[in-house]
C-alpha positions as CSV (number, residue, x, y, z in Angstrom):
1,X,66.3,117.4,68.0
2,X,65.0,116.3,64.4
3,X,67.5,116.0,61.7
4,X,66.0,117.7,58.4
5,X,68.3,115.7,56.1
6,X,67.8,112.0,54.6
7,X,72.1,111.8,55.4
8,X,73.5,113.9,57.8
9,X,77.3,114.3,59.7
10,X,79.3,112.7,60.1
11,X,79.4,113.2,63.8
12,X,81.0,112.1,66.5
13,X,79.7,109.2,68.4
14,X,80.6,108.0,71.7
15,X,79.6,104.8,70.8
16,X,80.5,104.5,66.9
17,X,83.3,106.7,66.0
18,X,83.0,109.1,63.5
19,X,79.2,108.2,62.2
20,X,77.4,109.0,59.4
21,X,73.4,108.9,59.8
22,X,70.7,107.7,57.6
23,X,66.9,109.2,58.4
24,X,64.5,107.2,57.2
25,X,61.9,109.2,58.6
26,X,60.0,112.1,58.0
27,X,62.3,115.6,58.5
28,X,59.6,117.3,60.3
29,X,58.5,115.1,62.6
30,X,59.3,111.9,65.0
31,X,58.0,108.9,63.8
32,X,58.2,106.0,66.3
33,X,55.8,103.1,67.8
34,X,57.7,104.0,71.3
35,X,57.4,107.4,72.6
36,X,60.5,107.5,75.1
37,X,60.5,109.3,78.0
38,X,64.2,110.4,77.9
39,X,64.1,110.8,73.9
40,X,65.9,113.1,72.4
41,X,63.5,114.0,69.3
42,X,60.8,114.5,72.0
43,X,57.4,113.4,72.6
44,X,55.5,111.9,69.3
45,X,53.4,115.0,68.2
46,X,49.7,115.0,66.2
47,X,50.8,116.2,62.9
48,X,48.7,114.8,60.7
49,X,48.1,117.9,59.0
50,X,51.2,117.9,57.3
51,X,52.1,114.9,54.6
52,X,54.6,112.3,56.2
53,X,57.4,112.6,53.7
54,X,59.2,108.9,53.9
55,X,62.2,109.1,51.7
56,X,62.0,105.7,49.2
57,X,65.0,103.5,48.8
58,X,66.3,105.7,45.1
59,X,66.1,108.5,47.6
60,X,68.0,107.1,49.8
61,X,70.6,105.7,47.2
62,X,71.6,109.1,45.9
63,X,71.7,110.9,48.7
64,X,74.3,108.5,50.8
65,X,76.1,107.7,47.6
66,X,77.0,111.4,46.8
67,X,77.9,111.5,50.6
68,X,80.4,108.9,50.0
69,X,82.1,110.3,46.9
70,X,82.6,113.3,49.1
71,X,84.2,111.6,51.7
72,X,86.4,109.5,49.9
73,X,87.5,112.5,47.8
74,X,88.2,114.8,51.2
75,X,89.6,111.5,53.0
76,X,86.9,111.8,55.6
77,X,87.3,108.2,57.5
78,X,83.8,107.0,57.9
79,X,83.6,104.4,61.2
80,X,80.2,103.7,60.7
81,X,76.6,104.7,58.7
82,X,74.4,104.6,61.0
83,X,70.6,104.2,60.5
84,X,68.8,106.6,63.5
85,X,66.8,109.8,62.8
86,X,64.0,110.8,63.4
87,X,62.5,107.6,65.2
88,X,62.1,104.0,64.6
89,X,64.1,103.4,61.5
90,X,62.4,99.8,61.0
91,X,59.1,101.6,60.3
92,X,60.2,102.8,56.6
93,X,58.6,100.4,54.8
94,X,61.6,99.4,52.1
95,X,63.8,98.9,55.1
96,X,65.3,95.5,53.9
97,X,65.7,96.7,50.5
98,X,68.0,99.9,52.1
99,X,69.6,97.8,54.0
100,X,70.9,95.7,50.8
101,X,71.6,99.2,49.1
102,X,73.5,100.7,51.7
103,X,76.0,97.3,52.0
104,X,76.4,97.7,48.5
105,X,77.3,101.4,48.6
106,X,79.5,101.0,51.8
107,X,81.5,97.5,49.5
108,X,82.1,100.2,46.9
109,X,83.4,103.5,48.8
110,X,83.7,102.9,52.5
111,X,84.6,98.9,52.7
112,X,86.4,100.0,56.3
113,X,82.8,101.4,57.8
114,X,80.5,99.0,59.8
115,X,76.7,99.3,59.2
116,X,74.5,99.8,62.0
117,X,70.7,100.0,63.4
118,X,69.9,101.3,66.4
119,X,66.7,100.0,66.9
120,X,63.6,99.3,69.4
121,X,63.6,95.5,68.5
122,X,59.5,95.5,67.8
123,X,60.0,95.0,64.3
124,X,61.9,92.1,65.2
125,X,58.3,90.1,64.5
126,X,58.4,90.9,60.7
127,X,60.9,88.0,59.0
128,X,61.8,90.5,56.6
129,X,63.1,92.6,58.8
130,X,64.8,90.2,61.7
131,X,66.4,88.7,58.0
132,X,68.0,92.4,57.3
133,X,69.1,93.2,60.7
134,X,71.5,89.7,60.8
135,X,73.2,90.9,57.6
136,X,74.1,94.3,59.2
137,X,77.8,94.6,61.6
138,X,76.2,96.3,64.0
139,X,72.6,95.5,64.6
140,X,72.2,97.4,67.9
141,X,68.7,96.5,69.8
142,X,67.1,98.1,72.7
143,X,65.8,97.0,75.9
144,X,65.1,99.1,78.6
145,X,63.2,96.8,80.8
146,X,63.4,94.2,82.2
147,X,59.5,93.7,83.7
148,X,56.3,94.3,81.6
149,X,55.3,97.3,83.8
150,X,59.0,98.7,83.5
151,X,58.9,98.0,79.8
152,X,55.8,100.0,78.8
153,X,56.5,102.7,81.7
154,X,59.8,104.1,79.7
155,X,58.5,103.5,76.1
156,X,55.2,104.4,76.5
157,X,54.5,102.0,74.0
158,X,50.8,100.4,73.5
159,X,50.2,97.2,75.1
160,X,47.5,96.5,72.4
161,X,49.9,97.3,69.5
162,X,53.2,96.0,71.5
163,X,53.7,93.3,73.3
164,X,56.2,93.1,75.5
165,X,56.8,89.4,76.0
166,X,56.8,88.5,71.6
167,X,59.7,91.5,71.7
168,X,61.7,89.5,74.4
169,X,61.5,86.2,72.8
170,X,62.3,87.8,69.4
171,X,65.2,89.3,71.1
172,X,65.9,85.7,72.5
173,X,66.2,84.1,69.0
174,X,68.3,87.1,67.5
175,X,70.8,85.7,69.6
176,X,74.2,86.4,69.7
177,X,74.4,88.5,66.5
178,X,73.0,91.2,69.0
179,X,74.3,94.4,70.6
180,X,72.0,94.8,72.9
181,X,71.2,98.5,74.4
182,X,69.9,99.8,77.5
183,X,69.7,102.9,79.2
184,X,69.9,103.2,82.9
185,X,67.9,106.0,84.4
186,X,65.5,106.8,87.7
187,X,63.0,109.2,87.4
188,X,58.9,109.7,87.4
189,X,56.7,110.7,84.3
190,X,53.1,111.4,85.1
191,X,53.2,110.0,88.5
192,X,54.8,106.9,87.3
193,X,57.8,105.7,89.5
194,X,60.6,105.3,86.4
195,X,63.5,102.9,87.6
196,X,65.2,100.4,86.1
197,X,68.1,100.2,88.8
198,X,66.2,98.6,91.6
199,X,67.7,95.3,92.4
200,X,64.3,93.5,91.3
201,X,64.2,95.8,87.7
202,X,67.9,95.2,87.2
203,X,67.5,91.4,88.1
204,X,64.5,90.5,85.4
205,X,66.6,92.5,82.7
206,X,69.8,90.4,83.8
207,X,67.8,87.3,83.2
208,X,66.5,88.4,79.8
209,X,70.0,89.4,78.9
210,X,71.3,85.8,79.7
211,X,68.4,84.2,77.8
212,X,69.7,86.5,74.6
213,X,73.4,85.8,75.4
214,X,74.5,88.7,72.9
215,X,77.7,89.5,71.9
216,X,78.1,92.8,73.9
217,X,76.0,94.5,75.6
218,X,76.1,98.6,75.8
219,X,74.9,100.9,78.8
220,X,74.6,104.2,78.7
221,X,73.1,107.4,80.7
222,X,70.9,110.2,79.5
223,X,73.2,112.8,77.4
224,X,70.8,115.6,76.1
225,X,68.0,117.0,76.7
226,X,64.6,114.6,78.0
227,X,61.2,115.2,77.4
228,X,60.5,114.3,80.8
229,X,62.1,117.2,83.1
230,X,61.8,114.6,86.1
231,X,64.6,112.1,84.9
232,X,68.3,111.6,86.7
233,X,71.7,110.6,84.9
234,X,73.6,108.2,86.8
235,X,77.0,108.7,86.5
236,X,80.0,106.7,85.1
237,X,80.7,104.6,88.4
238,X,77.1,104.0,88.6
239,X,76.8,102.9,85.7
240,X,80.1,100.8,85.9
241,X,78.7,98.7,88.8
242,X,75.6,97.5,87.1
243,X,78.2,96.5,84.0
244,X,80.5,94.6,86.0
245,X,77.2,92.4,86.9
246,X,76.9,91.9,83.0
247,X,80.8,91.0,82.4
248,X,80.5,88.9,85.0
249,X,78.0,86.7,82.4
250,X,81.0,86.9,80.2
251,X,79.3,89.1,77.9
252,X,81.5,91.8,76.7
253,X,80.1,95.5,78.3
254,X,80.8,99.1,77.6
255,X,78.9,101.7,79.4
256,X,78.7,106.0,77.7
């Protein structure tokens, strides 16, 4: 699922209320440095043929600014803009610079709405952008494993572009301005073993997760449609067992 518009919703999130999105990303096409195998936008595609149309930071103004207007006018509550799309939002170049334009929009017409990310946390090495994500209310980072091997197996990242320990210890200094986000799943992808429930996976993610000590910590199970076909959901119970492990850390824990 790709949304085609630079603002779209709002829609109903389980995890943010009534939420309305901001795509930094190209409308045709996800652009991420992760290629997730339970992602809803799919597997990352060749489509260099066509132009990657990045909307700029002007763009971006109007477009969530009319928005806003709207929904004052037709006394639409906002609970939250969101920044997802089409991928890795961090990867828009004048990310730090929309992140300052949408507070300032949100002061002016929705002063009730939180701002958040939901983000893969790799851009967490560029100061620029570890400095915009601590001015945001809801600067939601993901971690889906809690080994190396586990780590690249569900992103599908590129060890040579990505590493895997300089994300953790990035995520470790974020501290607790973090939500952090994980999602629990079992599975296989290319012959790969996928599961980040075993006692020993579960175990090296809990440590990583104390090391962090973030201010809540949300898990969830798959909800739409996977690129991989060979992926389970685990249900609400499941997943309430492995958050009673967190809450036991005394870190707040909702699981979706």
């Amino acid at each position: 699922m790709l949304f085609d518009e630079i603002i779209f919703g709002p829609i109903h999130s389980r995890r943010l209320g009534n939420s309305l999105g901001i795509n930094l990303l190209p409308s045709h096409k996800k652009l991420c440095n992760f290629d997730c195998v339970y992602c809803e936008c799919g597997w990352n595609k060749d489509t260099k043929a066509v132009k990657d149309t990045i909307p700029n930071k002007e763009a971006v103004r109007e477009a969530l600014q009319k928005r806003l207007i709207e929904a004052k006018q037709k006394a639409i509550q906002i609970d939250s803009i969101t920044f997802s799309g089409n991928g890795e939002p961090t990867l828009n170049p004048e990310f730090s610079e929309i992140i300052d334009i949408v507070i300032e929009l949100r002061d002016l017409y929705a002063k009730e709405a939180k701002i958040s990310v939901l983000s893969n946390a790799t851009n967490l090495l560029k100061e620029d952008i570890f400095n915009a994500l601590h001015k945001v209310d809801n600067p939601i980072l993901k971690i889906d494993g809690g080994s190396q091997k586990m780590f690249y197996a569900i992103s599908k990242a590129n060890p040579e572009l990505i590493s895997f320990e300089k994300v953790k210890q990035k995520l470790i200094e974020f501290g607790n301005r973090a939500i952090i986000q994980t999602l629990l799943l079992r599975g296989k992808n290319e012959g790969v073993v996928i599961d980040n429930t075993t006692e020993e996976e579960f175990g090296l993610w809990l440590e990583i997760v104390k090391q962090i000590k973030p201010r809540s910590v949300m898990l969830y199970a798959i909800d739409r449609v996977t690129p991989e076909s060979n992926l389970e959901k685990l249900s609400k119970d499941e997943l309430e067992l492995f958050a009673q492990r967190v809450r036991a850390l005394g870190i707040e824990t909702k699981t979706y």
